[in-house]
C-alpha positions as CSV (number, residue, x, y, z in Angstrom):
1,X,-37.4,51.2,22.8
2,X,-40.4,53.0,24.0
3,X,-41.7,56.3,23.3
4,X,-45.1,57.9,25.2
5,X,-46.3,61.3,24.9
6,X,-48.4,62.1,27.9
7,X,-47.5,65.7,28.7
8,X,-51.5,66.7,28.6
9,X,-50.1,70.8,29.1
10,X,-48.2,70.2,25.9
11,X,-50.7,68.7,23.6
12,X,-53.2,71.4,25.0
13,X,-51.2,74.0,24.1
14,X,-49.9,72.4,20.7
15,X,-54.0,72.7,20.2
16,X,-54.6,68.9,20.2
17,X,-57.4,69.7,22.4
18,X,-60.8,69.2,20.7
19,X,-62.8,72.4,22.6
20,X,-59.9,74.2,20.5
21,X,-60.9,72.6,17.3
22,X,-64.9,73.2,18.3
23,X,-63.7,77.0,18.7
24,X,-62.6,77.3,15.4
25,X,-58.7,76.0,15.1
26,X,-57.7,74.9,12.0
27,X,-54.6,74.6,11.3
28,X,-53.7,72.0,8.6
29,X,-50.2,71.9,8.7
30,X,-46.9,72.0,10.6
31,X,-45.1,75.2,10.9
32,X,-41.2,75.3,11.9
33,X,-39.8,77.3,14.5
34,X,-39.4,80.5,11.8
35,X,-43.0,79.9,10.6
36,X,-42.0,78.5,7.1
37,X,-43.5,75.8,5.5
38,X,-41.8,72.7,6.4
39,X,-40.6,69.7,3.8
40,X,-38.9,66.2,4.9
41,X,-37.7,63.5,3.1
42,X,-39.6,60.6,4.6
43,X,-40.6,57.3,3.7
44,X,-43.8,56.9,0.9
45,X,-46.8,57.8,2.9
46,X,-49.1,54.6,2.7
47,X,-52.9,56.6,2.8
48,X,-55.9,55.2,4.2
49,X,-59.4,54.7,2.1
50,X,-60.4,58.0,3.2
51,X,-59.8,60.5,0.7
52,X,-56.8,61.2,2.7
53,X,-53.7,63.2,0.7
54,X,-50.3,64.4,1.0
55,X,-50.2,68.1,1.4
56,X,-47.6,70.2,-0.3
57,X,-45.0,70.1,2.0
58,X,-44.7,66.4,2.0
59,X,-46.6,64.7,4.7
60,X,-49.7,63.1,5.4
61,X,-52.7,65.5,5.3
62,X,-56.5,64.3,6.0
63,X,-59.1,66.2,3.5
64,X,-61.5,67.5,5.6
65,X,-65.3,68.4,4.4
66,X,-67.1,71.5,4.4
67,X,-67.7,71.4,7.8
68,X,-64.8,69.8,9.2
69,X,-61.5,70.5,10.9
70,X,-58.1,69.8,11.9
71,X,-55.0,70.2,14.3
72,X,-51.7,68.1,14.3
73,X,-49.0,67.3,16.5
74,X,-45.7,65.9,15.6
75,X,-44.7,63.5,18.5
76,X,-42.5,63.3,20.3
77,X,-40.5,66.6,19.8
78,X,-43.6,68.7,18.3
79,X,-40.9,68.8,14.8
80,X,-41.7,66.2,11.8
81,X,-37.9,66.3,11.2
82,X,-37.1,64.9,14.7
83,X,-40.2,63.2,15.4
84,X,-41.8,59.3,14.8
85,X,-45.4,59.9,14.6
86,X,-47.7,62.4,13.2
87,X,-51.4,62.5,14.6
88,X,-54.3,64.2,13.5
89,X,-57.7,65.1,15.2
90,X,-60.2,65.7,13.1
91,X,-63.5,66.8,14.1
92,X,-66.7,68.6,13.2
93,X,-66.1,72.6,13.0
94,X,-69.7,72.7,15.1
95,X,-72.3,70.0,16.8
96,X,-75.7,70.2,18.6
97,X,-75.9,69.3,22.1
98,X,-77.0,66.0,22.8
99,X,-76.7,64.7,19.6
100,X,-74.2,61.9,17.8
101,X,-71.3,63.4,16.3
102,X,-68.1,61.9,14.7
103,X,-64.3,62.8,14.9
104,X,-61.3,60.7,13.9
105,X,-57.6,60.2,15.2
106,X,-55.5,59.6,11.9
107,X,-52.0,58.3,12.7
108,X,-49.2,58.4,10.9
109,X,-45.2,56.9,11.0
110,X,-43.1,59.5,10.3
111,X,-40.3,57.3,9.9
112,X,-38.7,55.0,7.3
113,X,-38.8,52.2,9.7
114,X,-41.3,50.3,11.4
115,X,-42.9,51.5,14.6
116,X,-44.2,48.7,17.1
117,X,-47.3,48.8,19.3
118,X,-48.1,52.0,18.8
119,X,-51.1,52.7,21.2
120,X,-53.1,56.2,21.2
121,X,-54.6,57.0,24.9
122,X,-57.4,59.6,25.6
123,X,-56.0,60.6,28.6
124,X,-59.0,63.4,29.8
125,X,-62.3,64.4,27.9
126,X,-64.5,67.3,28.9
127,X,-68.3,67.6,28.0
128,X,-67.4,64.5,25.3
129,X,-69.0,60.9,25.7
130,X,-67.6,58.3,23.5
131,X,-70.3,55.9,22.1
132,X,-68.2,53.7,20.3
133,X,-65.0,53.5,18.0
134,X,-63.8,51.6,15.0
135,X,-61.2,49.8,16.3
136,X,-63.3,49.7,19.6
137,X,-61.1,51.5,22.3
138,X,-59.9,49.8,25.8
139,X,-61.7,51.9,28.8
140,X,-59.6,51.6,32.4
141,X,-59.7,54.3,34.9
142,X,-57.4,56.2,33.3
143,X,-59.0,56.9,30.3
144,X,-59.4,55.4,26.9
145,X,-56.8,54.0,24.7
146,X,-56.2,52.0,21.2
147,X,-53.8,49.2,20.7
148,X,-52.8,50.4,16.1
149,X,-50.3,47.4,16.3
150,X,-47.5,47.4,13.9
151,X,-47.0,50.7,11.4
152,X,-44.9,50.4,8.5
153,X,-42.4,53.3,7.1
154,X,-44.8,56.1,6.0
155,X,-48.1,54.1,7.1
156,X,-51.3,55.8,8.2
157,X,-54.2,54.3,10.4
158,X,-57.5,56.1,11.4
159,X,-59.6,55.6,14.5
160,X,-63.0,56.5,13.7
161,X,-64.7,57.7,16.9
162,X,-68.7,58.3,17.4
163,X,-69.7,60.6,20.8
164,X,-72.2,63.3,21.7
165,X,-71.7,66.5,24.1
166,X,-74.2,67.0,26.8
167,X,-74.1,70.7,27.5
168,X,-74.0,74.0,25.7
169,X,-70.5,75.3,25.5
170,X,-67.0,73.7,24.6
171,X,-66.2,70.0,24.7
172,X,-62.4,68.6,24.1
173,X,-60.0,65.8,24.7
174,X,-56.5,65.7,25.0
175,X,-54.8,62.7,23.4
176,X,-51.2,61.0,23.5
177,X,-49.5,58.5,21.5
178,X,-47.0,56.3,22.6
179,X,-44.7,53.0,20.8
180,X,-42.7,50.7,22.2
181,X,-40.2,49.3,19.5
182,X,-38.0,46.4,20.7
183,X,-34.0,45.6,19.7
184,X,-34.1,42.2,18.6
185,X,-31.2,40.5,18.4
186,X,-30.3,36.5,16.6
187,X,-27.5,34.1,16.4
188,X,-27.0,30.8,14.8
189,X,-27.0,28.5,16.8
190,X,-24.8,25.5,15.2
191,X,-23.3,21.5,16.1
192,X,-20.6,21.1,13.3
193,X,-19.9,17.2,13.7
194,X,-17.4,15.1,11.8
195,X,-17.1,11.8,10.1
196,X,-13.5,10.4,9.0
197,X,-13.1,7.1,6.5
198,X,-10.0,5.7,5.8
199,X,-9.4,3.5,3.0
200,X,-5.9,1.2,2.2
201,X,-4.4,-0.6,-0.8
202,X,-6.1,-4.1,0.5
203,X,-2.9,-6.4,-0.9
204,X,0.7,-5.7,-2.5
205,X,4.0,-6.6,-2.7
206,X,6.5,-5.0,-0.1
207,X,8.2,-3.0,-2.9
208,X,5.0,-1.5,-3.8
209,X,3.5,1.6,-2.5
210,X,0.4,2.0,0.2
211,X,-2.3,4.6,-0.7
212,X,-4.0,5.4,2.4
213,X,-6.7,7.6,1.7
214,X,-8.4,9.9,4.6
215,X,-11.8,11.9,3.9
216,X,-13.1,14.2,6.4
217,X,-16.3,15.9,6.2
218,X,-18.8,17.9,8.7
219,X,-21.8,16.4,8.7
220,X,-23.2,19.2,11.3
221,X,-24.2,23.1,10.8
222,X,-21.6,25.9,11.4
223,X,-17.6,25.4,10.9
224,X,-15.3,23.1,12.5
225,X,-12.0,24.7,13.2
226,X,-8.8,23.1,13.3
227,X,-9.5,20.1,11.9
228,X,-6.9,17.5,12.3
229,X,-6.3,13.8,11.0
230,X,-3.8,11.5,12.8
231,X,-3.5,8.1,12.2
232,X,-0.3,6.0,13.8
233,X,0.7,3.5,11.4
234,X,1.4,-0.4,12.9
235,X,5.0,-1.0,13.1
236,X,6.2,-2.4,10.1
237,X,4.6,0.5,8.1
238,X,6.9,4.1,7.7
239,X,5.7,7.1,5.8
240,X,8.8,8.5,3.3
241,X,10.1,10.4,6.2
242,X,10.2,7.0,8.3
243,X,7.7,8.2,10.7
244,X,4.6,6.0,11.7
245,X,2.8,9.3,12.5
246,X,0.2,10.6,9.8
247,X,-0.7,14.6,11.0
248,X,-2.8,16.3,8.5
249,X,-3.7,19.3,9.4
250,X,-6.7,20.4,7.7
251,X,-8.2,23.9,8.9
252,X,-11.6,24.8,9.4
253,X,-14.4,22.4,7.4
254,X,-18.0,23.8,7.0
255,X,-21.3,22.8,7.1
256,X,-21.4,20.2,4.1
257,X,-17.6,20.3,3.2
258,X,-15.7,17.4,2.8
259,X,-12.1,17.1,2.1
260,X,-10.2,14.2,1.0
261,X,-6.3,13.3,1.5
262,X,-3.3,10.8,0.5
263,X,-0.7,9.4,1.8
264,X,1.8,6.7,0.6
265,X,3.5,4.5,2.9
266,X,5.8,1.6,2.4
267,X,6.4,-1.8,4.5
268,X,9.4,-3.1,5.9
269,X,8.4,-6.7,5.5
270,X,5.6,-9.2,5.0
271,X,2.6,-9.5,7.3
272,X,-1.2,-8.3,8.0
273,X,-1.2,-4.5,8.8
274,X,-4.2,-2.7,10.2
275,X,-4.6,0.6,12.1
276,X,-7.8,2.9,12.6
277,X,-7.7,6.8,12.1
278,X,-8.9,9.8,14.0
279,X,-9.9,13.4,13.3
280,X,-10.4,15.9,15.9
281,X,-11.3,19.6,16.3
282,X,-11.5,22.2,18.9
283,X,-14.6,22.4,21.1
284,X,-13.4,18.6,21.9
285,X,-14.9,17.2,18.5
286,X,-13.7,13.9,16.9
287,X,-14.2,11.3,14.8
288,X,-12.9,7.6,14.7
289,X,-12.5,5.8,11.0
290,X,-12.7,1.9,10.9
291,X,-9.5,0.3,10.7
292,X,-8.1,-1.0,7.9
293,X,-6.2,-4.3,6.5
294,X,-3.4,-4.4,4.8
295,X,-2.0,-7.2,3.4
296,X,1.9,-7.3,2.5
297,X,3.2,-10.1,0.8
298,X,7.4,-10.7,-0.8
299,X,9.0,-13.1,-3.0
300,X,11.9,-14.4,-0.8
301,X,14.5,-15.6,-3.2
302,X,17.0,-18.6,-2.0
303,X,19.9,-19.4,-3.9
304,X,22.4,-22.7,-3.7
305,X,25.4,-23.4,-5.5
306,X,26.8,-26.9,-6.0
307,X,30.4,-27.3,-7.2
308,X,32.0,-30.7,-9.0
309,X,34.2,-32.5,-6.1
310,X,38.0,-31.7,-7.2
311,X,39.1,-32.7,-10.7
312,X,42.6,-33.3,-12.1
313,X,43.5,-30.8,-14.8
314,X,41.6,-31.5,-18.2
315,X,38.5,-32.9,-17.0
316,X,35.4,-30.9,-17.0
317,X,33.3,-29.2,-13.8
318,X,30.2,-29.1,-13.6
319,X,28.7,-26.0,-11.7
320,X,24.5,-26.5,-10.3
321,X,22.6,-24.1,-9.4
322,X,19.0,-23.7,-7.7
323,X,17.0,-21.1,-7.1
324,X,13.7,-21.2,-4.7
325,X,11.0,-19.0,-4.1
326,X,10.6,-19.3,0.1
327,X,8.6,-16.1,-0.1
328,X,4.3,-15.7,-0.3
329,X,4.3,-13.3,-3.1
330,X,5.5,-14.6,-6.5
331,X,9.1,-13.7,-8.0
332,X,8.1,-11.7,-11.5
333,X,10.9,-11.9,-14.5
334,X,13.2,-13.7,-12.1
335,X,17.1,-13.6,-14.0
336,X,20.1,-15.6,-12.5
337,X,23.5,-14.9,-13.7
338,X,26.6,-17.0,-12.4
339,X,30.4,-15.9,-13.0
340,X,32.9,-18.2,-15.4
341,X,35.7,-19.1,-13.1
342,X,38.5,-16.8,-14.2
343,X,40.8,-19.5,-16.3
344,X,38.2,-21.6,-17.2
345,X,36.2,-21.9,-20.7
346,X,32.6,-22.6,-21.2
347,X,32.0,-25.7,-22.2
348,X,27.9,-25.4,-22.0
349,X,25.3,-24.0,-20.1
350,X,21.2,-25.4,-19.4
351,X,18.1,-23.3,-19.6
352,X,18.9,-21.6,-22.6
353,X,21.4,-19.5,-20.5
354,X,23.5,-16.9,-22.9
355,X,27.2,-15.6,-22.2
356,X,27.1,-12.0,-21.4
357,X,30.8,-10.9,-20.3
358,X,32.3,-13.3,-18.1
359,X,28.8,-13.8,-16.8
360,X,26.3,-16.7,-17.9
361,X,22.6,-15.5,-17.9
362,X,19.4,-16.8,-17.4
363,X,15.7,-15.7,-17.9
364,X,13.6,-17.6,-15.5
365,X,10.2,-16.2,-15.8
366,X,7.7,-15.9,-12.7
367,X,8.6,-18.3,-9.7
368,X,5.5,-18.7,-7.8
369,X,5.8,-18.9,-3.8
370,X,7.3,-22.3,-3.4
371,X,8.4,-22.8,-6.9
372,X,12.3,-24.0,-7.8
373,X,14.5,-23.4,-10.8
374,X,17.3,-25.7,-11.3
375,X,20.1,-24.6,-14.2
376,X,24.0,-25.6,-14.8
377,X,27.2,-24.5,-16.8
378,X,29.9,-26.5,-17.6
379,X,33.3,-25.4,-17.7
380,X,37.0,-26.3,-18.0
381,X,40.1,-25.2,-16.9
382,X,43.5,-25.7,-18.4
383,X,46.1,-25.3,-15.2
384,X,45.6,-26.5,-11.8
385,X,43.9,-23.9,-9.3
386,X,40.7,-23.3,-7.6
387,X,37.8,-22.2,-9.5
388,X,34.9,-20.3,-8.2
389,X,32.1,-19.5,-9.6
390,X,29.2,-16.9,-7.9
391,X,25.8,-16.5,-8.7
392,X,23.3,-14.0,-8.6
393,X,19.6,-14.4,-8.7
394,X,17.1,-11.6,-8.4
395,X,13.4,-10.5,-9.6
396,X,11.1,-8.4,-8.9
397,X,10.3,-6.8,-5.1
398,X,13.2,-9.4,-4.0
399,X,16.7,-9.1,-2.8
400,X,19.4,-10.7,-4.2
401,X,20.3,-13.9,-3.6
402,X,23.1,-15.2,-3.6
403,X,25.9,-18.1,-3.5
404,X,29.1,-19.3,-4.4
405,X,31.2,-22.4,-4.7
406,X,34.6,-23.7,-6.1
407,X,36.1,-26.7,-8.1
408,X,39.8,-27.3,-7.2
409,X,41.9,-28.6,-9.7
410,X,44.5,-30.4,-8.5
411,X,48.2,-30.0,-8.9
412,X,50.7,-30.9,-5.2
413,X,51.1,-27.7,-3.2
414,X,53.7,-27.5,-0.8
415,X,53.6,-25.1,2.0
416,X,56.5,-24.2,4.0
417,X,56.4,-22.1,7.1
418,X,58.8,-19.9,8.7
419,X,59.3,-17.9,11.7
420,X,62.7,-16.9,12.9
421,X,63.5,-13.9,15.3
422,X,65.7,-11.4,14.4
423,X,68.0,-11.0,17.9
424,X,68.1,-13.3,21.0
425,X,67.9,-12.7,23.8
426,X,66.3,-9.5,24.2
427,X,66.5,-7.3,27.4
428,X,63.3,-6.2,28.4
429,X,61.8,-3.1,27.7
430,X,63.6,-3.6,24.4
431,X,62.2,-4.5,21.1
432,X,62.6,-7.6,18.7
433,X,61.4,-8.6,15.2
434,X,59.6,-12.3,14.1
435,X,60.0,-12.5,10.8
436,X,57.2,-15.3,9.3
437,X,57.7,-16.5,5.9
438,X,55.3,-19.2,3.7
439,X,56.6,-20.5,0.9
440,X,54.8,-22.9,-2.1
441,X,57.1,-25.1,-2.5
442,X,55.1,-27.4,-4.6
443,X,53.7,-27.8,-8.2
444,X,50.2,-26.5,-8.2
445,X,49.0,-23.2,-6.0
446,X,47.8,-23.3,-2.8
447,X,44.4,-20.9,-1.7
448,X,43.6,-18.8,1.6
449,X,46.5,-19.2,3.2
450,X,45.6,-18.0,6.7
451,X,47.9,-17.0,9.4
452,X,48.0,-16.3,12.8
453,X,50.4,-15.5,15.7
454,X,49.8,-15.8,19.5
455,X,52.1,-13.9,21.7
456,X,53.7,-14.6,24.6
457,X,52.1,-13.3,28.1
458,X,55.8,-11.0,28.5
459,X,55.5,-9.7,25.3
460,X,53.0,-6.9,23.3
461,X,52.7,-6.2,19.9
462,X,54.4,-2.6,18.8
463,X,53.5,-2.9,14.9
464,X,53.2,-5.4,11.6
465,X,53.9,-5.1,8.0
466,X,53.7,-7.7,5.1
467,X,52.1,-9.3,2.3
468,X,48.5,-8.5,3.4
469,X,47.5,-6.3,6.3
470,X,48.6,-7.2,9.9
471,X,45.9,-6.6,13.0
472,X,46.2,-7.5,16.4
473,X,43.8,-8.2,18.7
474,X,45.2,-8.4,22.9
475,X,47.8,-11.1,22.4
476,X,46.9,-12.4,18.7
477,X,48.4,-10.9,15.7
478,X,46.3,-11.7,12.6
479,X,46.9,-11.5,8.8
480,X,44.8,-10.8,6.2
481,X,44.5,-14.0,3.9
482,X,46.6,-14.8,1.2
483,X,44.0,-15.3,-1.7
484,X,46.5,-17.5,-3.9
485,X,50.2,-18.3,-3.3
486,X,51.6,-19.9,-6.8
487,X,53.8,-22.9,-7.0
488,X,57.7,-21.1,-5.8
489,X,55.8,-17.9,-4.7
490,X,56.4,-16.4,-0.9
491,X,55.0,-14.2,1.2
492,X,56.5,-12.4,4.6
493,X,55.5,-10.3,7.2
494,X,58.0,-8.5,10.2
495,X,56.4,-8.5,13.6
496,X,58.0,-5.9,16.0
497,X,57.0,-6.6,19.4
498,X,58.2,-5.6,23.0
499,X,59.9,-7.3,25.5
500,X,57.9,-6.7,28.9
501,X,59.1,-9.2,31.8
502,X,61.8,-11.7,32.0
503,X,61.2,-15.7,30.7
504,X,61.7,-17.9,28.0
505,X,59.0,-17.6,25.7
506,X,57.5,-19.0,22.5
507,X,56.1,-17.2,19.6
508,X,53.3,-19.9,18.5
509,X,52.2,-19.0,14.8
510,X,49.5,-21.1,13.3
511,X,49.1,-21.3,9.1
512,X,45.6,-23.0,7.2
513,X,45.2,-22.9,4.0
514,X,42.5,-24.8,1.2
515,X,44.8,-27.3,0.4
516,X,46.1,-28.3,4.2
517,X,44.2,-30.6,5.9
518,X,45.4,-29.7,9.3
519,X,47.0,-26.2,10.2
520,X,50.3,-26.2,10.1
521,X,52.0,-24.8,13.8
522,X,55.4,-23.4,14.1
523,X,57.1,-21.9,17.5
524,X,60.6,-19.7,18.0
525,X,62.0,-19.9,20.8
526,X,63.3,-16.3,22.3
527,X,65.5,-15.4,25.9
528,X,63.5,-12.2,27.5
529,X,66.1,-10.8,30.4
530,X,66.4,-8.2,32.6
């Protein structure tokens, strides 16, 4: 912002002009526009060495000598109240002709901020001829002028001036004073920049958790905004949700400020998992993290059960069991338990293995990767039938393994199979019933007795009831097995089926069963006419 005074007419007649002051003009102080005296708050008035003072009515005042004087002007509005700078000529009341004289400029900031390059100009002089001027002056064609620099709130500066009139008479100057403040503006200039590591749990089992650990920071100046880490997990790695995707969104991250996350993750199987991590922000920032390794390792537990060959009633059966670790992580407080046939009584069991229920248990310790247990009961059973035995091994970060196997003890089942239909012939679009019967005919019970029924091309199945549940699949009728069919025990089932086209057909049924050594086959015959 610049302010100059220059209006010469005005400063003459505001009596800046020094033939005034030679003529006997005065005036010490400001007078407002009612001629009162005239007090404004402004900012403390820094004086000069020169015996300089604040008058009464609150601004800068030179002291003048005995035979000295003084006229003002407030610029730029002629009113302190509206005005930045105050400046004062002061000069000898009366000097010889031809002789060295000196007068003084004191300038002073009005304001309670600072005023920049403020320069005072003699803009015309009449019968006056500078000689010199502390601070020397800068002479062009237009005049004289004085660069003051800088003035603080409430600062005054003097220019001491030392000239000599060459003729009998008046002599003056007219003087202006100008600034030229400047609006100065800053920003911060800033480079916010990010750095992103990624740590992982370096080895564990499957069933153990995965800390992956993500810290951001800004290594720059200013704020990054809308921070986000992502981080796609390998396959074979699922966050809680079952997502591979880590998206964290973080915010805005300042100059210095760091900010640390967690996540847990889980692995569907064994194997080496690595991925690397990114963070980005807007303005097109990012960051890349280092890839990490992850090593997953699992007990794998294998299980095999070894039955004694058949026995004859009142011998005993021996039941083996081994359990192997095929895994790369070890099997920690590995347990087995194996079931006591139903019928049978516990003769002994290996390992230190303890009867709990109808259950034989074992504590097997640690099995390292590779590592076997071995471990037995003994058992016998007092009538003839089929004993089975299961067993169970688990331990910890494994899945159950398991297996099974059975002992038959002997007695001479007899199985009889039957299949008669209800009415023959049967006109078609009609319906008829099979009727298929099994019967143990023997001494000792017979074991998954399995049967099933293929149907003629002309006929379709309608519906099936009977000892276990009937299915059909297209043209074969199926029936759920028959677990255990005791010496003189039966089971039945009723076929209905439809008659669809004309021929003489057979209803092929098929029975199997643990104790046949060959399935057993048995046709009816039936008429189909139209």
């Amino acid at each position: 912002m610049k302010h100059t005074m220059s209006n010469l007419t005005k400063c003459l007649s505001a009596g800046v002009l020094l033939s005034a002051m030679l003529g006997g003009c005065t005036t010490e102080k400001l007078a407002d526009e009612n001629h009162h005296d005239t007090t404004v708050e402004t900012a403390p008035i820094k004086d000069p060495d020169t015996g300089s003072k604040k008058n009464s009515w609150g601004y800068y005042s030179p002291r003048l000598g005995a035979n000295e004087a003084a006229t003002s002007m407030a610029f730029p509005t002629g009113d302190p109240k509206t005005s930045a700078l105050l400046l004062h000529q002061v000069t000898p009341k009366q000097v010889r002709r031809g002789e060295d004289f000196d007068f003084s400029y004191h300038v002073t900031n009005l304001t309670n901020a600072n005023l920049q390059n403020v320069l005072v100009s003699m803009t015309s002089a009449s019968n006056i001829a500078v000689s010199s001027s502390e601070p020397a002056a800068s002479r062009s064609a237009g005049g004289m002028s004085w660069a003051m620099g800088d003035f603080g709130p409430g600062e005054t500066k003097l220019i001491n001036i030392k000239g000599h009139a060459d003729k009998v008479g008046t002599a003056g100057d007219c003087i202006s004073v100008s600034y030229n403040n400047y609006l100065c503006a800053t920003l911060q200039v800033v480079e916010p920049a990010l750095a992103l590591t990624k740590t992982a749990t370096a080895s564990a089992l499957k069933c153990d958790p995965i800390i992956l650990r993500y810290v951001v920071k800004n290594t720059g100046t200013g704020c990054a905004d809308n921070v986000v880490i992502k981080d796609t997990l390998p396959t074979g790695l699922t966050l809680a949700d079952g997502s591979r995707n880590v998206n964290i969104p973080v915010g805005q991250l300042c100059e210095g400020e760091s900010k640390a996350y967690e996540v847990k993750a889980e692995a569907n199987g064994r194997g080496t998992f690595e991925s690397p991590a990114v963070a980005t922000a807007d303005g097109g920032m990012s960051a890349n993290a280092s890839k990490t390794t992850t090593v997953i390792t699992e007990p794998v537990l294998a299980m095999t059960a070894k039955c004694s060959d058949a026995r004859y009633l009142g011998r005993n059966m021996t039941y083996n069991y081994t359990m192997t670790n095929t895994g790369n992580g070890a099997a920690a407080s590995s347990t087995a338990s194996a079931s006591i046939p139903a019928g049978t009584t516990l003769v002994s069991a290996s390992n230190g293995g303890q009867v709990s229920g109808s259950n034989v248990v074992w504590n097997l310790g640690d099995i390292a990767p590779g590592a076997t247990r071995e471990f037995s009961m003994v058992v016998r059973a007092a009538v003839a039938g089929d004993y089975v035995s299961t067993v169970n091994g688990n331990a910890s970060c494994a899945a159950t393994a398991s297996d099974r196997c059975s002992t038959p003890v002997e007695g001479i089942p007899a199985i009889l199979l039957e299949v008669v239909d209800i009415e023959d012939p049967i006109e078609v679009g009609s319906n008829t019933t099979y009727v298929i019967t099994v019967t143990n005919q023997g001494t000792a019970p017979d074991r998954n007795i399995r049967v099933v029924c293929d149907l003629p091309g002309q006929e379709s199945f309608v519906s099936g009831t009977g000892s276990t549940a009937v299915s059909a699949s297209g043209q074969k009728v199926s029936f759920a097995p028959v677990p255990v069919l005791a010496p003189g025990a039966q089971v039945s089932w009723r076929i209905i089926i439809k008659a669809n086209a004309a021929g003489d057909v057979r209803f092929a049924t098929e029975m199997t069963s643990d104790q046949l050594t060959s399935p057993v086959n048995e046709t009816e015959a039936t008429r189909l006419y139209e």
